[in-house]
VMD Tcl script that builds the backbone (N, CA, C; Angstrom):
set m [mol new atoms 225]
animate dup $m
set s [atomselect $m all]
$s set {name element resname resid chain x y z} {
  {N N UNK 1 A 4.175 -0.933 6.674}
  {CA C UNK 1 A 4.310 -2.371 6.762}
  {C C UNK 1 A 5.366 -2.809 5.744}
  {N N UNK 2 A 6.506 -3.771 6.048}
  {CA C UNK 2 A 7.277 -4.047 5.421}
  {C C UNK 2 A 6.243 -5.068 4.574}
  {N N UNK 3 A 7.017 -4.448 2.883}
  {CA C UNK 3 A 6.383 -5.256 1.528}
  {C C UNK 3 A 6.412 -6.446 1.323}
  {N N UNK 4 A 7.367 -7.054 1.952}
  {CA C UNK 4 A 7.491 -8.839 1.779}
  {C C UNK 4 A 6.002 -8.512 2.605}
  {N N UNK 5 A 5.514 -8.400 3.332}
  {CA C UNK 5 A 4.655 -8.872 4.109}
  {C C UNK 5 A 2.863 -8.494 3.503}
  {N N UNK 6 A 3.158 -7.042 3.107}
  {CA C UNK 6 A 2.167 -6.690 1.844}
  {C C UNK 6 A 1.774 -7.855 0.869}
  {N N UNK 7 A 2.872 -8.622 -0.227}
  {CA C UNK 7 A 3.002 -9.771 -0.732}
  {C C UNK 7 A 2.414 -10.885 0.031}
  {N N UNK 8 A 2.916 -11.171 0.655}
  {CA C UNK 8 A 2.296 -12.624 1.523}
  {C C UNK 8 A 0.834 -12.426 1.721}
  {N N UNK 9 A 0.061 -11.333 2.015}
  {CA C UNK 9 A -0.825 -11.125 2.646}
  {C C UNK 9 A -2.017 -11.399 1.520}
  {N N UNK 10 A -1.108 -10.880 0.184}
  {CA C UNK 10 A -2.103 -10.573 -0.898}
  {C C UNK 10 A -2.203 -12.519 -1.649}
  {N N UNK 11 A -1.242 -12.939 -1.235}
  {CA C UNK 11 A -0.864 -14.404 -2.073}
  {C C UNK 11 A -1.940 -15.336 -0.988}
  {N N UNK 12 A -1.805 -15.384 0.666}
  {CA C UNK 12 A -3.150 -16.219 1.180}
  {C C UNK 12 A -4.336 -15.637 1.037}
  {N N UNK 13 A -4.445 -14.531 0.863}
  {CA C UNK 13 A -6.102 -14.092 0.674}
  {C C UNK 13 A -6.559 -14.396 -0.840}
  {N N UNK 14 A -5.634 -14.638 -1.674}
  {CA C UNK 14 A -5.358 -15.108 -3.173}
  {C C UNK 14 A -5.879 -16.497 -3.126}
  {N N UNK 15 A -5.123 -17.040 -2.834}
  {CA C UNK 15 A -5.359 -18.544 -2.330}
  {C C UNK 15 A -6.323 -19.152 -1.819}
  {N N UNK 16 A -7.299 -18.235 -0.778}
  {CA C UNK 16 A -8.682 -18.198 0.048}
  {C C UNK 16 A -9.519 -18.256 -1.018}
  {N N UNK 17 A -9.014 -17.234 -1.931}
  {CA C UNK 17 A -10.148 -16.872 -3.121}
  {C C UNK 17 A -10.606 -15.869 -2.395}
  {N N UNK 18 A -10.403 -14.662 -1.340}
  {CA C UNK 18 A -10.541 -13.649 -0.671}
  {C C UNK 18 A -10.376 -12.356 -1.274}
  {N N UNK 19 A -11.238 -11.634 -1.784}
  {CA C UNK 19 A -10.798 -10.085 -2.098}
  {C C UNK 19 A -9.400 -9.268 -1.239}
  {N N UNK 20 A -9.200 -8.557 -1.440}
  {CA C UNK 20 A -7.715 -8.041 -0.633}
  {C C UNK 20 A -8.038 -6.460 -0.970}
  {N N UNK 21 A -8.165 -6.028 0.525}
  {CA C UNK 21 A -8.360 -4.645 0.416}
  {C C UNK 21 A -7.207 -3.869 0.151}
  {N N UNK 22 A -6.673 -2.908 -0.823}
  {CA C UNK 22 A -5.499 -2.124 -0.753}
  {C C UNK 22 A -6.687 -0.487 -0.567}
  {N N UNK 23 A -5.365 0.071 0.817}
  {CA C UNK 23 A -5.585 1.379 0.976}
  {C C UNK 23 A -4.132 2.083 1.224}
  {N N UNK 24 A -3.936 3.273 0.531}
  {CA C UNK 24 A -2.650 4.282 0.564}
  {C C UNK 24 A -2.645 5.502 1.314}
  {N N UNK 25 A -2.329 6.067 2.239}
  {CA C UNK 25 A -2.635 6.885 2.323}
  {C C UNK 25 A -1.746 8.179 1.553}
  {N N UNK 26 A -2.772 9.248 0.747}
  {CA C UNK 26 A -2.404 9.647 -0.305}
  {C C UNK 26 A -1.207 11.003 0.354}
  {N N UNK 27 A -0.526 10.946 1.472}
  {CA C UNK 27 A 1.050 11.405 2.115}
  {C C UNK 27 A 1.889 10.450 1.741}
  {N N UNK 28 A 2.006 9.313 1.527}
  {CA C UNK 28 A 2.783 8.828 1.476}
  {C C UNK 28 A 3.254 8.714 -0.216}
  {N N UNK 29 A 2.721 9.601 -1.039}
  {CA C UNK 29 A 3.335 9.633 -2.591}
  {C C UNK 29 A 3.612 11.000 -2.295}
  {N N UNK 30 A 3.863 11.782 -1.682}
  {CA C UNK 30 A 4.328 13.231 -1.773}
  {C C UNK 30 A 5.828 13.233 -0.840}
  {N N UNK 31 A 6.498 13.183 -1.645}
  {CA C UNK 31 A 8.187 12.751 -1.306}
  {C C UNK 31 A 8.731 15.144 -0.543}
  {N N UNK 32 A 7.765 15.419 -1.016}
  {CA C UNK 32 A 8.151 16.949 -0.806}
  {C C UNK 32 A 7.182 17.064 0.653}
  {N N UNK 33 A 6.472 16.692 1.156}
  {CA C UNK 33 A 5.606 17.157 2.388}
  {C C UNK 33 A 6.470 17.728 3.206}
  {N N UNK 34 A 5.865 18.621 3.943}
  {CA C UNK 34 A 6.553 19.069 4.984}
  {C C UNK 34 A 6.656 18.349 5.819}
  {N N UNK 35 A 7.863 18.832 6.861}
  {CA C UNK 35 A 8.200 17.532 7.728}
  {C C UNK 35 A 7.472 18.148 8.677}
  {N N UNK 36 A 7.025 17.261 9.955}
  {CA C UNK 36 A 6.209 16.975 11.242}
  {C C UNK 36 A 7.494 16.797 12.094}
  {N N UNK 37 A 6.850 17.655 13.260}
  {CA C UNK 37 A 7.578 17.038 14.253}
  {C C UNK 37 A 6.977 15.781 14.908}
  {N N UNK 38 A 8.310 14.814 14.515}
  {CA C UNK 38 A 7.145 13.264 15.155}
  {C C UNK 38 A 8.660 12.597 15.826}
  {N N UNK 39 A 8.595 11.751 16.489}
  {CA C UNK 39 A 9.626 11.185 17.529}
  {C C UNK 39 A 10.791 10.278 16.266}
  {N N UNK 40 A 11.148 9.654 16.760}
  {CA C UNK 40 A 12.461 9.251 16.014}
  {C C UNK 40 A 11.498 7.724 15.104}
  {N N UNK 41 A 11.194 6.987 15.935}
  {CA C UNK 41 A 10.499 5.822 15.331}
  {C C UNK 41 A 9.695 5.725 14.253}
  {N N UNK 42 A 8.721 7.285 14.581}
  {CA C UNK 42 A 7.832 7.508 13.665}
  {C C UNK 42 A 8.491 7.628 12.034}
  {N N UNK 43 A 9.306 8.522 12.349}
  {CA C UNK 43 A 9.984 9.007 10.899}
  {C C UNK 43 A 10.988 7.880 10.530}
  {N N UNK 44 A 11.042 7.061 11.487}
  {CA C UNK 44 A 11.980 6.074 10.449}
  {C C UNK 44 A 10.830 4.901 9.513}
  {N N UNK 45 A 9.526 4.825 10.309}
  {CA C UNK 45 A 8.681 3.992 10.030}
  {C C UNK 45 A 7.781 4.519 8.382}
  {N N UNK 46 A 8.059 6.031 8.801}
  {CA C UNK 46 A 7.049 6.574 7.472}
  {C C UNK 46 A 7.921 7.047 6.463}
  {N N UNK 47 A 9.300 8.044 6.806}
  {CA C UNK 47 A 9.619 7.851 5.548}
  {C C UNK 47 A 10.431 7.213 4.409}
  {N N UNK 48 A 10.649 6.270 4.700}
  {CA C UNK 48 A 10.793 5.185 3.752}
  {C C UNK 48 A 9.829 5.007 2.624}
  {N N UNK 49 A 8.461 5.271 3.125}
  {CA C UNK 49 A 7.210 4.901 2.420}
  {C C UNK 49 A 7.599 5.880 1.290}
  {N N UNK 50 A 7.504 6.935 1.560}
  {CA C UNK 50 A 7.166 8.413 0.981}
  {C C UNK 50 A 8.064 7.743 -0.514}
  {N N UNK 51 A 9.496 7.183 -0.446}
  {CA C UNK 51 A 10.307 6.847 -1.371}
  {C C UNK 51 A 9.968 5.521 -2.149}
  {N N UNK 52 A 8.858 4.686 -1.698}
  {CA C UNK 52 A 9.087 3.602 -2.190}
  {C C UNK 52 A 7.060 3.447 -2.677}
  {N N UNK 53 A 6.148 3.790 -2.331}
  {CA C UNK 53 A 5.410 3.816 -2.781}
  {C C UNK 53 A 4.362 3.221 -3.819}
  {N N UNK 54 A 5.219 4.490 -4.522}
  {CA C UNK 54 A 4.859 4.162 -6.398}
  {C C UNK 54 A 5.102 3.291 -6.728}
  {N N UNK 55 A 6.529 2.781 -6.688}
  {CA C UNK 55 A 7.370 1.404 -6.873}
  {C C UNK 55 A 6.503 0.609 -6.480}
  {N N UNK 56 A 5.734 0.314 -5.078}
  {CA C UNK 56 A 5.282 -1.072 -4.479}
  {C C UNK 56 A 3.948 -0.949 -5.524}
  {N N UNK 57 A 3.157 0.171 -5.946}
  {CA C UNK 57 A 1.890 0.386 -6.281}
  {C C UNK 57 A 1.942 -0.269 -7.448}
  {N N UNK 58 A 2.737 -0.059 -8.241}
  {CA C UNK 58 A 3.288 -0.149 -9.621}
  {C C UNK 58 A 3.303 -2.105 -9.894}
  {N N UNK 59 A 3.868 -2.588 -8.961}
  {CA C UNK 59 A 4.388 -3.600 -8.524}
  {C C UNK 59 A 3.177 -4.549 -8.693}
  {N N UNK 60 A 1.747 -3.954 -7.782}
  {CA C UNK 60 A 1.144 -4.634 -7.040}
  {C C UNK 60 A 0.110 -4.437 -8.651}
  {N N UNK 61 A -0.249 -3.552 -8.784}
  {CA C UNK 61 A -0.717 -3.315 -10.069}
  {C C UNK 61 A -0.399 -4.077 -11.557}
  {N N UNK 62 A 0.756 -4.284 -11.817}
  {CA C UNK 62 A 1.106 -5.096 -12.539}
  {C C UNK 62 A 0.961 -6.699 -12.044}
  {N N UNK 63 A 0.814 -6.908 -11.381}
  {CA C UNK 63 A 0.759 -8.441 -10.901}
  {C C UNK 63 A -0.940 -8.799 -10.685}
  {N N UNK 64 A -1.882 -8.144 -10.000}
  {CA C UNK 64 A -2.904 -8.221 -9.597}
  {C C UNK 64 A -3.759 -7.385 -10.793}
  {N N UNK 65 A -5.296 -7.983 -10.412}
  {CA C UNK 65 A -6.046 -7.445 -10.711}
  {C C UNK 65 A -7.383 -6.685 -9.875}
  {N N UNK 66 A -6.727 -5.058 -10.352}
  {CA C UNK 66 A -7.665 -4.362 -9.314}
  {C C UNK 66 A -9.727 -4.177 -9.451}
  {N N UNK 67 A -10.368 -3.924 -9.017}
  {CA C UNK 67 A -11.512 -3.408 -9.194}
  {C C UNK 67 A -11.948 -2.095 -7.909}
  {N N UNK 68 A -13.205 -1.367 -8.328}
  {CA C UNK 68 A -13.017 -0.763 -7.077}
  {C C UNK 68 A -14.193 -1.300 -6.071}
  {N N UNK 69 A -14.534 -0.522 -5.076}
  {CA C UNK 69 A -15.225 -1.171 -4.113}
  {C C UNK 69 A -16.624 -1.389 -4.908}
  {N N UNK 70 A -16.900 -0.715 -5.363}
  {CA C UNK 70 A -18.551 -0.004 -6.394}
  {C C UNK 70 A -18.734 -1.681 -6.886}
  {N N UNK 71 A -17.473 -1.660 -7.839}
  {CA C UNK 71 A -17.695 -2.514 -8.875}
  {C C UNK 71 A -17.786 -4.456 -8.062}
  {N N UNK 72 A -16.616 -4.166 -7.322}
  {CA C UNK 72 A -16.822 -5.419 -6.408}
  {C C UNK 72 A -18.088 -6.095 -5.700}
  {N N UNK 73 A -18.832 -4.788 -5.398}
  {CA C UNK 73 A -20.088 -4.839 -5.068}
  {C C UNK 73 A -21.338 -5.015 -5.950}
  {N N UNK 74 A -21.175 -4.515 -7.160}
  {CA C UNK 74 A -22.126 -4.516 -8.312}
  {C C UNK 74 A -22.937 -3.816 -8.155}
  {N N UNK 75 A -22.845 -2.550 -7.927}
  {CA C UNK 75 A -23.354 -0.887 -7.829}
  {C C UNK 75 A -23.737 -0.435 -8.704}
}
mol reanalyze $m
mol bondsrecalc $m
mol representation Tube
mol addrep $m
């Protein structure tokens, strides 16, 4: 998903006063994976991610405040 849109998503559910689920899937920080044979769309859609990641994580982390599901819940 393009990150402007990551952003927006996190700023109205902000605004709601809405928790905001973040999930990564943990391929997309391994810039070395082997490549897949996957059609042309696919690989233009995923690896971008593989490069930018950390950066958005980093990003989202510094701006927000995380908890995990446990704690959100009061586990």
């Amino acid at each position: 998903m393009p990150f402007i849109m990551v952003k927006y998503g996190f700023k109205k559910y902000l605004e709601l006063k809405q928790p905001v689920l973040c999930y990564i899937h943990p391929w997309e920080f391994n810039k070395d994976q082997p490549r897949r044979k996957i059609n042309l769309k696919q690989m233009l859609l995923q690896l971008p991610m593989t490069y930018s990641t950390e950066k958005r994580l980093k990003y989202l982390l510094s701006k927000y405040n995380f908890v995990s599901i446990k704690d959100y819940l009061g586990l």
